[in-house]
DRENDO-1510 file (C-alpha; in Angstrom, 1 decimal, always signed):
<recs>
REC; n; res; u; v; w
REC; 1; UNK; +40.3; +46.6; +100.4 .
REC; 2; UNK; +40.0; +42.7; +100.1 .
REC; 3; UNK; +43.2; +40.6; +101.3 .
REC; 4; UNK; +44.8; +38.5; +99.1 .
REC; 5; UNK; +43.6; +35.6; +100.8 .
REC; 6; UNK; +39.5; +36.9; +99.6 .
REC; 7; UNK; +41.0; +37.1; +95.8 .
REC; 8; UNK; +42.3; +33.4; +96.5 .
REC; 9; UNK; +39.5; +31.8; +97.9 .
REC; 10; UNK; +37.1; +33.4; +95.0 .
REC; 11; UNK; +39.5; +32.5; +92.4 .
REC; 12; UNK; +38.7; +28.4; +93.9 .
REC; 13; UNK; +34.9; +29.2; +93.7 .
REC; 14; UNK; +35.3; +29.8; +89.6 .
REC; 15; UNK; +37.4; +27.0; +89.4 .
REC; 16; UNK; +35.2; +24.5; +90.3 .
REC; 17; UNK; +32.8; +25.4; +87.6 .
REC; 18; UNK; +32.9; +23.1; +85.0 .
REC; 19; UNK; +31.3; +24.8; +82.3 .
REC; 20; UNK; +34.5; +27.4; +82.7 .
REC; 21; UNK; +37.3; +26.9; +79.7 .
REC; 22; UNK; +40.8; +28.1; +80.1 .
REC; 23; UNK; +39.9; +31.1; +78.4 .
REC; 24; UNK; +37.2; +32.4; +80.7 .
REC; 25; UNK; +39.8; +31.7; +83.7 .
REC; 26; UNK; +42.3; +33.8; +82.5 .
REC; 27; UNK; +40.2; +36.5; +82.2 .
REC; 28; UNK; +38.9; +36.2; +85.3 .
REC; 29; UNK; +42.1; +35.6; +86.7 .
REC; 30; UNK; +43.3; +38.8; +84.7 .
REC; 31; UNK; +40.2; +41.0; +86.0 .
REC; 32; UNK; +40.8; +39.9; +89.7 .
REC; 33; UNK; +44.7; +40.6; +89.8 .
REC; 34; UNK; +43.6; +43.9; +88.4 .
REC; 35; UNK; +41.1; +44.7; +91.2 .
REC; 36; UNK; +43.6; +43.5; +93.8 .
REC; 37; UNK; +46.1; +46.1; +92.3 .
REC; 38; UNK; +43.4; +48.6; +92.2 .
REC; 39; UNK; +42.7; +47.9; +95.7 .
REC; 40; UNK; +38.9; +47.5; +94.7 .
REC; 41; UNK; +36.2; +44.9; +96.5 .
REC; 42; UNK; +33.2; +45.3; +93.6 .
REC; 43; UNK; +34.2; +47.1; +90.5 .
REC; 44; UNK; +37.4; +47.4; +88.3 .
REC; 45; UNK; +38.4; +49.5; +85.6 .
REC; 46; UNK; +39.9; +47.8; +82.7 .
REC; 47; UNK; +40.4; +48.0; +79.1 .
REC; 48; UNK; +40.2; +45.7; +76.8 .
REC; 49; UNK; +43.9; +45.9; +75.5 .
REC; 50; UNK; +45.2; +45.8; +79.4 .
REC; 51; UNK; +42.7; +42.4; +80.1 .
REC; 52; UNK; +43.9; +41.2; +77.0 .
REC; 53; UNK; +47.4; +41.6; +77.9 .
REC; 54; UNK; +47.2; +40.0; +81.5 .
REC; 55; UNK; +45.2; +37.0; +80.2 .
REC; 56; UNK; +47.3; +36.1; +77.0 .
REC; 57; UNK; +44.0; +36.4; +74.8 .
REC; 58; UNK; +45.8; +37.6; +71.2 .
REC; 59; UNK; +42.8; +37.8; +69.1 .
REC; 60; UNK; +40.1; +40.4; +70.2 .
REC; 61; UNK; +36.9; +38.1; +68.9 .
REC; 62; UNK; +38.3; +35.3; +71.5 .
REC; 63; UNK; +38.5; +38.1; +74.5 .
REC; 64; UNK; +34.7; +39.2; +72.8 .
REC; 65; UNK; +33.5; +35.7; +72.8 .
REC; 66; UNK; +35.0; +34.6; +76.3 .
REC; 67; UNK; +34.0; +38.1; +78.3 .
REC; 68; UNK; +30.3; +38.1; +76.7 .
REC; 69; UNK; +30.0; +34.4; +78.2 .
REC; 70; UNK; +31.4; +35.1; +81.5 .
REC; 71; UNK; +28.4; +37.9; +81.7 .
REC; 72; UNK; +26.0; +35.7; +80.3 .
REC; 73; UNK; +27.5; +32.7; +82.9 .
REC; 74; UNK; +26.8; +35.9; +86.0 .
REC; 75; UNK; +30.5; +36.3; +86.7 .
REC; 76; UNK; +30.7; +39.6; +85.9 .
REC; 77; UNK; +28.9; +43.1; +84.7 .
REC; 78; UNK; +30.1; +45.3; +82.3 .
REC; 79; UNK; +29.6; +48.6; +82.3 .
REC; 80; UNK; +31.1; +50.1; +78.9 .
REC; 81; UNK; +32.4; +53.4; +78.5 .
REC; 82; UNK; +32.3; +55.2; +75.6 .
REC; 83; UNK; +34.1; +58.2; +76.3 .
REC; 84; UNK; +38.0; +57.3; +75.2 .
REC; 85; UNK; +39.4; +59.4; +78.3 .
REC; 86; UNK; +37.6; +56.8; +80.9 .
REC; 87; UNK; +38.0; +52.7; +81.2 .
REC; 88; UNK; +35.1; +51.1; +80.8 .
REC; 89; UNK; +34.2; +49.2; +84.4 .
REC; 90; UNK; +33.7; +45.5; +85.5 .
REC; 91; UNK; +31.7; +44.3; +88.5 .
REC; 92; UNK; +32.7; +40.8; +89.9 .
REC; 93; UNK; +29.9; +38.9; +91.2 .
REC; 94; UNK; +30.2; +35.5; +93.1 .
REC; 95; UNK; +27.5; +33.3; +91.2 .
REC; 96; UNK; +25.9; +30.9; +93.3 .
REC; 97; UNK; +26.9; +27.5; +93.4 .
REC; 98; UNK; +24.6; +25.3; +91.0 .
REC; 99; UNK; +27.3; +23.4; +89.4 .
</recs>
């Protein structure tokens, strides 16, 4: 399990990228309270309804347009599932710093 103080010091690391908006830190902020209650290092199972909930994103084509960019950006892999019994699952990665 990582300590809090690991989930703190990678929440500084995405906030010091600039080309982050409000909306992509709240998700990320939402995915990494979820792996901390998870008690997970790498990879997190969400949903879209509970990442949704967490980050205060209403309107599912925001969440779609801010969670496709934070892939694109390398903060994170998705790994859909499209069986509606499992979550899909989200790998956290730690970008390196060009910014």
């Amino acid at each position: 399990m990582i300590a809090a103080e690991k989930w703190l010091e990678l929440l500084k690391i995405y906030h010091k990228d600039n080309r982050l908006t409000i909306w992509h830190l709240s998700l990320l902020h939402a995915i990494v309270q979820l792996a901390y209650h998870q008690k997970e290092q790498d990879v997190i199972r969400v949903s879209r309804s509970k990442l949704m909930e967490v980050s205060h994103i209403d309107t599912i084509s925001t969440y779609h347009k801010y969670f496709k960019q934070l892939q694109e950006l390398g903060y994170i892999k998705y790994f859909p599932s499209y069986h509606p019994g499992y979550r899909s699952v989200v790998k956290i990665n730690i970008p390196p710093l060009k910014y």
